[in-house]
C-alpha positions as CSV (number, residue, x, y, z in Angstrom):
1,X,83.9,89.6,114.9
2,X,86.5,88.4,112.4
3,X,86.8,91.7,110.4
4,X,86.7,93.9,114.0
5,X,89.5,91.9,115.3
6,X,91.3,92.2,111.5
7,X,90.4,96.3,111.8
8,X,92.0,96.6,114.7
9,X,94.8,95.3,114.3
10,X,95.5,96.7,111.3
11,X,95.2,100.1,113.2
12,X,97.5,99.5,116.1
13,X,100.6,100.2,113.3
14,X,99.2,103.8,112.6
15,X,98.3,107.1,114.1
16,X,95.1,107.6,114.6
17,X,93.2,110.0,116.6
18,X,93.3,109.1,119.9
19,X,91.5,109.9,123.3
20,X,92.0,113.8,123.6
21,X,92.0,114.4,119.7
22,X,88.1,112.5,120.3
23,X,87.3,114.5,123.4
24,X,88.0,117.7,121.9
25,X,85.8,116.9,119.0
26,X,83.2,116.0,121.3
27,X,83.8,119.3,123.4
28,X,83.4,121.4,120.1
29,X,80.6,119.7,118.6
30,X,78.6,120.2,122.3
31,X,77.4,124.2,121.4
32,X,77.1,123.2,117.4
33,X,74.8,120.5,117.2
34,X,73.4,119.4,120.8
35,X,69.1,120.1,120.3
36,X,69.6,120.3,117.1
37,X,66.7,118.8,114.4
38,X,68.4,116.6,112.0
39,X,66.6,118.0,108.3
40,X,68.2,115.2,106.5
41,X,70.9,112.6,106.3
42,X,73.5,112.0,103.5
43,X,75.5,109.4,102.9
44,X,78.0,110.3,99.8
45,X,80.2,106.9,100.2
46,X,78.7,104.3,102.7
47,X,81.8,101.9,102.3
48,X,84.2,103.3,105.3
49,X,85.3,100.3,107.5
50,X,82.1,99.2,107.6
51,X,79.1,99.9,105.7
52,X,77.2,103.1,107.0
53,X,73.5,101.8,107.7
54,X,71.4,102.3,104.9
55,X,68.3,103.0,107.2
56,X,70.0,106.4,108.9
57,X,68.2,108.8,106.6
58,X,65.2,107.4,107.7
59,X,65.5,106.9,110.8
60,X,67.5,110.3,111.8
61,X,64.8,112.5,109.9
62,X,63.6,114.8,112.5
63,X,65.1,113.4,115.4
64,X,66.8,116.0,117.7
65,X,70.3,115.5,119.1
66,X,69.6,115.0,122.9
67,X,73.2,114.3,124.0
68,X,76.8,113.9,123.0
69,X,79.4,111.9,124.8
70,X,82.3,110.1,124.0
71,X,83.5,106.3,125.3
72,X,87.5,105.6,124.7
73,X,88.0,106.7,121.1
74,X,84.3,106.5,120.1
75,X,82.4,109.6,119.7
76,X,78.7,108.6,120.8
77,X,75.6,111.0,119.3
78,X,72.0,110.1,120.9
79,X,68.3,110.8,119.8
80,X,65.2,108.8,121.1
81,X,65.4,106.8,118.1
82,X,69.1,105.7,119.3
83,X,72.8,106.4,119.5
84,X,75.0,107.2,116.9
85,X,78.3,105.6,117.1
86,X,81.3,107.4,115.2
87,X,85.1,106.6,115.3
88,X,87.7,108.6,113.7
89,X,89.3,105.8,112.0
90,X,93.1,106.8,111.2
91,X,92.7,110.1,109.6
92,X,89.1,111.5,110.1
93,X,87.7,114.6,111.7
94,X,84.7,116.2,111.8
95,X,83.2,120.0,110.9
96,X,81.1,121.9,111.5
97,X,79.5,124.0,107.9
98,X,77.1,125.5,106.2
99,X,74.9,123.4,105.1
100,X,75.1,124.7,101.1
101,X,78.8,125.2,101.9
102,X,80.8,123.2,98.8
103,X,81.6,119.4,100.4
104,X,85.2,119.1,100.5
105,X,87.4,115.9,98.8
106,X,86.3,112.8,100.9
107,X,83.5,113.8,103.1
108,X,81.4,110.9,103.4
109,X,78.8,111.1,105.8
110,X,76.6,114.6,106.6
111,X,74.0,115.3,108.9
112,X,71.8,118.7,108.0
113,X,70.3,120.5,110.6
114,X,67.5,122.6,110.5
115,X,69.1,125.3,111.3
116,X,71.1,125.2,107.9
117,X,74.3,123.8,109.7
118,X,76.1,120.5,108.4
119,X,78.0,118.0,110.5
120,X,80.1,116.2,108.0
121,X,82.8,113.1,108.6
122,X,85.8,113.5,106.2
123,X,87.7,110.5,106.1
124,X,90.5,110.2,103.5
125,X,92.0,106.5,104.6
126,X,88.2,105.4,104.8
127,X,89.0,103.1,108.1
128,X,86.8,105.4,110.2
129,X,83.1,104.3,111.1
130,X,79.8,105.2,111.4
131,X,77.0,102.7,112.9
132,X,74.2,102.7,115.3
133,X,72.5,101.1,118.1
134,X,69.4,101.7,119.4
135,X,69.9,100.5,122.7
136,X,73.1,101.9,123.2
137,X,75.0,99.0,123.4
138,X,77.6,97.9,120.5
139,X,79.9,95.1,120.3
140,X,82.9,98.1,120.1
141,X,81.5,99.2,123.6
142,X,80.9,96.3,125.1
143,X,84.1,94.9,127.7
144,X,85.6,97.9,127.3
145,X,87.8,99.1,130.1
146,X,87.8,102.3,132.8
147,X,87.9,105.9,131.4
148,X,91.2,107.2,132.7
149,X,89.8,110.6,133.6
150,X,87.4,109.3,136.2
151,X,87.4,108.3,139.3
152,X,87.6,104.6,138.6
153,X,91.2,105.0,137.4
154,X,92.7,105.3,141.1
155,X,96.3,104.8,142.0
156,X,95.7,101.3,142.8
157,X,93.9,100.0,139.5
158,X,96.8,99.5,137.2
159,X,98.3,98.1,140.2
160,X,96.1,95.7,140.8
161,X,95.8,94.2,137.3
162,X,98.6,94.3,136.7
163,X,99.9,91.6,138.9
164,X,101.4,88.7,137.1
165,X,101.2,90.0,134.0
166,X,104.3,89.4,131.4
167,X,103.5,91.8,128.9
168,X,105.1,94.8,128.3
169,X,104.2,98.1,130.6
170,X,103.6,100.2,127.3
171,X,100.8,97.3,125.6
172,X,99.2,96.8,129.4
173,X,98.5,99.9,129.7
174,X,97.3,100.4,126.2
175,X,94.6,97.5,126.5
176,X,91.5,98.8,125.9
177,X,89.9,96.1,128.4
178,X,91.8,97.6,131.2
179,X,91.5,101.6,130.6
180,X,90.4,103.0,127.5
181,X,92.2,105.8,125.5
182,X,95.8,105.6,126.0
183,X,97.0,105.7,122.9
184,X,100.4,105.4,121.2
185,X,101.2,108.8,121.3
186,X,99.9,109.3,125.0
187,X,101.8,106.0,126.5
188,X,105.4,106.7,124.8
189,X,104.7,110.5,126.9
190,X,103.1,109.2,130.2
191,X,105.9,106.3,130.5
192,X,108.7,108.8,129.9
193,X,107.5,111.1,132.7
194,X,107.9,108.6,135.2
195,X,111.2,107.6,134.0
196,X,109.6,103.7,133.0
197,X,110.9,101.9,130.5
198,X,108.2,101.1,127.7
199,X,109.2,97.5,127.9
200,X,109.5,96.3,131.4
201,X,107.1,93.7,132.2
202,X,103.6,95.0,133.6
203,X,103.8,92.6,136.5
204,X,107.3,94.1,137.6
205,X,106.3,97.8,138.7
206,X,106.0,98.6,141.9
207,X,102.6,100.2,143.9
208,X,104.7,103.7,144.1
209,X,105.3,103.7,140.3
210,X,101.8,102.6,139.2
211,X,100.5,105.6,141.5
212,X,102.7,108.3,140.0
213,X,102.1,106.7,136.4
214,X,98.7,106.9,136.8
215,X,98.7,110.6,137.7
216,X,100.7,111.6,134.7
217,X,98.4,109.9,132.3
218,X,95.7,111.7,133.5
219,X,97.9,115.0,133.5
220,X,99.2,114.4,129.9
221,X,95.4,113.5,128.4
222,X,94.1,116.6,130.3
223,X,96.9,118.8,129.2
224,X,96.4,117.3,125.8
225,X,92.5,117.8,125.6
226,X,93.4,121.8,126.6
227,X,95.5,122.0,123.5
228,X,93.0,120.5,121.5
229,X,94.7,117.3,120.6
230,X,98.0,116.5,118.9
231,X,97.6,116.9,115.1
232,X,100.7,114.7,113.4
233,X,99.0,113.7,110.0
234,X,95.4,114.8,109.6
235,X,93.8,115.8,112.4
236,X,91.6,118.6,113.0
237,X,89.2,120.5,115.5
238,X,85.5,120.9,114.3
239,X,86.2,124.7,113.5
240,X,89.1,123.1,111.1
241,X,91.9,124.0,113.2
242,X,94.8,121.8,114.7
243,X,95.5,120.6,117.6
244,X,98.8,121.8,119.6
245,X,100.1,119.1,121.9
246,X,102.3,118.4,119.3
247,X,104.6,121.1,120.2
248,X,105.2,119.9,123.9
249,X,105.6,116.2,123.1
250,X,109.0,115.4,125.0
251,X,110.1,111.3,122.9
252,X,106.9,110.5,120.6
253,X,108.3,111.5,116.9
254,X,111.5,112.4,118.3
255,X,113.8,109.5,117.3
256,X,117.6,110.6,117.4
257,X,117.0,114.1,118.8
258,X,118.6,114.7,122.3
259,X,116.3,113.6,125.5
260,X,115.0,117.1,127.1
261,X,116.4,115.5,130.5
262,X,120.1,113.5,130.1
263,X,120.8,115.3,126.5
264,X,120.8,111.7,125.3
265,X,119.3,110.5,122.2
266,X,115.5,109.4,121.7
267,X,115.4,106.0,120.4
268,X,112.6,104.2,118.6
269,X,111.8,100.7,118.9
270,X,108.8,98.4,117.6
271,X,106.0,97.2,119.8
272,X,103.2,95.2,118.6
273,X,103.4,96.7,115.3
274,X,103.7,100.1,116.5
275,X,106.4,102.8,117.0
276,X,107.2,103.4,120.4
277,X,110.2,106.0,121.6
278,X,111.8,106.2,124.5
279,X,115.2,107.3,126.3
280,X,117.3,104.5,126.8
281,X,119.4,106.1,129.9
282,X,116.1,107.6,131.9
283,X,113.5,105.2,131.5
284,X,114.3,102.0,133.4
């Protein structure tokens, strides 16, 4: 557990693909590889975070995928023999090819289907993963929190744990023990439509606040997952396009240029290691 606690926080200072960019990998790969007979597994470079398991060529080999599904950032890939578990790290993505297609510069893990398709993980920074459980369960799934696009996430949740809490709005709501998936980019947007400022204390917010800020997280992730993700560094869709939130982000990226609402300036401050911006005169 050492190294997963070092990993991760080493991550929380970058971008990274984060819930939508995940979900909208997921959604794509759904009609690509879903019943599809794994021919053959290759690993080209098994030294990403972790070691890839040295056993998936054997065990994968004729197995058919039965079901994708995704858990906070995690992209999850089950046959009877067990579940694939594959996260994005900071700058992977995953396509969808030919299988005799040339592999491309850092393209380190490949499934080959029968049918003469490839699904291959390109990950350039190499802090991306690729394990497996066959149970299902994982110590990177285990304890984590509620998915904020289900039901679970109600307008009194973040309420309710909230209470007493010191820390800052923006890190609360980021905890992955509490809700899953709201990443840097996604908090500095959902914060800044309701007007709170990123570093307010959790336990300070009132019941009315919590409600509205739960409804715009789930508005900004779905909007997001419609555009396909935010692509700021390396991300792309499975058909190797990008995503498009970017274009409607209203304070994430935008340090000094004017605030869409009080013509103000976006400022940036730091926040357990990451960047998070804001508009000093309209979030409070």
């Amino acid at each position: 557990m050492y190294f997963l606690r070092k990993w991760i926080s080493f991550n929380q200072a970058k971008n990274m693909p984060e819930l939508p960019e995940v979900e909208t990998t997921k959604l794509g790969l759904v009609p690509l590889i879903c019943n599809q007979v794994v021919a053959c597994v290759n690993l080209h470079r098994r030294n990403l975070r972790w070691e890839i398991p040295t056993h998936l060529p054997k065990t994968l080999a004729g197995q058919r995928v039965k079901k994708l599904s995704r858990r906070g950032k995690y992209l999850l890939i089950e046959f009877s023999a067990g579940t694939l578990i594959i996260h994005l790290g900071m700058s992977g993505s995953i396509l969808v090819a030919e299988a005799n297609s040339p592999l491309k510069k850092h393209d380190h893990f490949e499934l080959i289907f029968s049918n003469k398709t490839a699904m291959r993980l390109n990950d350039p920074r190499r802090f991306g993963a690729v394990l497996f459980s066959k149970n299902g369960s994982h110590p990177l799934l285990d304890g984590l929190g509620v998915e904020p696009l289900s039901a679970d996430f109600n307008n009194t949740y973040l309420y309710e744990k909230s209470r007493r809490k010191q820390q800052n709005i923006k890190t609360f709501i980021m905890n992955s023990k509490i809700v899953v998936g709201v990443g840097n980019i996604y908090a500095c947007e959902s914060l800044f439509a309701q007007g709170i400022a990123p570093n307010r204390p959790a336990g300070s917010i009132s019941k009315k606040r919590y409600q509205n800020l739960t409804q715009s997280i789930k508005k900004i992730l779905t909007n997001a997952i419609k555009a396909g993700g935010t692509t700021l560094q390396d991300f792309t869709q499975v058909d190797g396009t990008p995503g498009y939130f970017a274009q409607t982000l209203q304070v994430y990226g935008r340090e000094n240029q004017p605030c869409s609402i009080c013509n103000g300036k976006i400022i940036r401050i730091i926040q357990n290691q990451r960047s998070t911006f804001y508009c000093k005169k309209c979030q409070t």
